[in-house]
Structures are given as C-alpha cells and as structure tokens.
N, C-alpha and C positions, 0 to 999 in steps of 0.2 A: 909417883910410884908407877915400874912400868907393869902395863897388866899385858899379859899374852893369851888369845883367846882361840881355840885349836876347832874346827868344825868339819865337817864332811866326811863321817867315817860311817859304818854297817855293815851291813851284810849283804856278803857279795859271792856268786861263784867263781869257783878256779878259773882261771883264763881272763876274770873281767878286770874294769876299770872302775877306780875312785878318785876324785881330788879332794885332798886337805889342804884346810885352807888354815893360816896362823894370821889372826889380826893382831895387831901390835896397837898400843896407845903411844900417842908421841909418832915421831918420826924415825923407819925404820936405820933414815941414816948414822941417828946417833951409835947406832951399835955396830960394837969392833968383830964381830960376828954373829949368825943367826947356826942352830942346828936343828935337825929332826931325831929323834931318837924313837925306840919302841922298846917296850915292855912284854914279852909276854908270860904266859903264867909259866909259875916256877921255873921265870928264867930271869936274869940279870938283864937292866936298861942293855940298851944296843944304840950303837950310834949308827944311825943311817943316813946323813949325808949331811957334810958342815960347807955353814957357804961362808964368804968373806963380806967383808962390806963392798967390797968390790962388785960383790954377785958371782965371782969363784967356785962351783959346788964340785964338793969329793964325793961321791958313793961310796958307801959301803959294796964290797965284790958280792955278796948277798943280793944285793939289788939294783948293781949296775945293768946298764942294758934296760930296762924294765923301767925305772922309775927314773922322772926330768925332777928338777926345779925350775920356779919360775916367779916373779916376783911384780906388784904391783906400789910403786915406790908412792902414786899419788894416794892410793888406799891404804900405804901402811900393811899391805898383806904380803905372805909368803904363801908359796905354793906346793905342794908336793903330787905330782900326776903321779900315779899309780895304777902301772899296765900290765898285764900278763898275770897277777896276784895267783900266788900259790900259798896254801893252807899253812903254810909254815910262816907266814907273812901275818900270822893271825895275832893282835897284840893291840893293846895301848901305845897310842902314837901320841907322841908331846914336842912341841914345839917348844926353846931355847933361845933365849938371847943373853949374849954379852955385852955389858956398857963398862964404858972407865968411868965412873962417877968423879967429879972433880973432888979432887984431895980428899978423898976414901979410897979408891983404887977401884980394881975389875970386881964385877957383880955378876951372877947369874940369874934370869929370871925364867921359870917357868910356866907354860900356859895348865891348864887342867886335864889335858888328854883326849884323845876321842878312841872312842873301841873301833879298830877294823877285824871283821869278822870273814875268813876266807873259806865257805865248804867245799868237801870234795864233792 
C-alpha cells in the first residue's frame, strides 16, 4: 500500500517562506505523476502544481512565480518551497500520487494534509 506522508506546514506571516515536504513509501519512481493540491475552508480542493515522473511541474497562475518544486528521488520525497505566501494561500495542503497498478489500472493515493496558516 502506498502511504503518502505531507509535513512542514503553520503559521506563517504574509511575505514568509515554508517547505512541504510529501514522503512517499516505495519509490517515488513508480508513480505516473505526483500533485499538490490545497483545500481551503469553504472552498473546493485546488490543484496547485502537477509534476510528471519526469519531474515536469505546472503551477497553478495562483502560485506561479512564488512557489518551486523540487524532489529528493533517494528519500522518496517531494517538495513544495513556498515564498512570498499570502493570506489567501491559507488551506490544507495534500500531497497526490498516481500509480498504474499492474492489471487493475491508474490509482490515486493521498497523504493526510498539513495546515498552512498565512496572517496578515
């Protein structure tokens, strides 16, 4: 089973920096994509940047410019730097992976979340 495990989020002022981090079990290679998504209240998930297995990342125009990806393929982690952070940026962050599982097809698997909290 893949477990996806999401860390480095709080509370932070406008203008600062955080990194989240996604540990993966297994190897992050098996998966046909990785994403970051966030939540926040009384709003609908948001996709904020999908990487490929390649290592390919799209931002979201929300949080391009502002936020890298970056990945540690011997730790099995993903990364998300988050610079500039603005209140609106405030949400449950989750980390996503895609596997083809052999002869059951594409899976998604989700990590738990971590709270990023941005005050004005």
């Amino acid at each position: 089973q893949v477990q996806l495990v999401e860390s480095g989020g709080g509370l932070v002022q406008a203008g600062g920096s955080l990194r989240l981090s996604c540990a993966a079990s297994g190897s992050i290679f098996s998966f046909t994509s990785m994403a970051w998504y966030r939540q926040a209240p009384g709003k609908q998930r948001e996709l904020v940047a999908s990487i490929t297995s390649g290592g390919t990342t799209t931002f979201a125009d929300s949080v391009k410019g502002r936020f890298t990806s970056s990945r540690d393929n011997a730790k099995n982690t993903l990364y998300l730097q988050m610079n500039s952070l603005k209140p609106e940026d405030t949400a449950v962050y989750y980390c996503k992976a895609n596997k083809y599982e052999s002869k059951i097809g594409p899976r998604d698997y989700w990590g738990q979340g971590t709270q990023v909290t941005v005050s004005s």
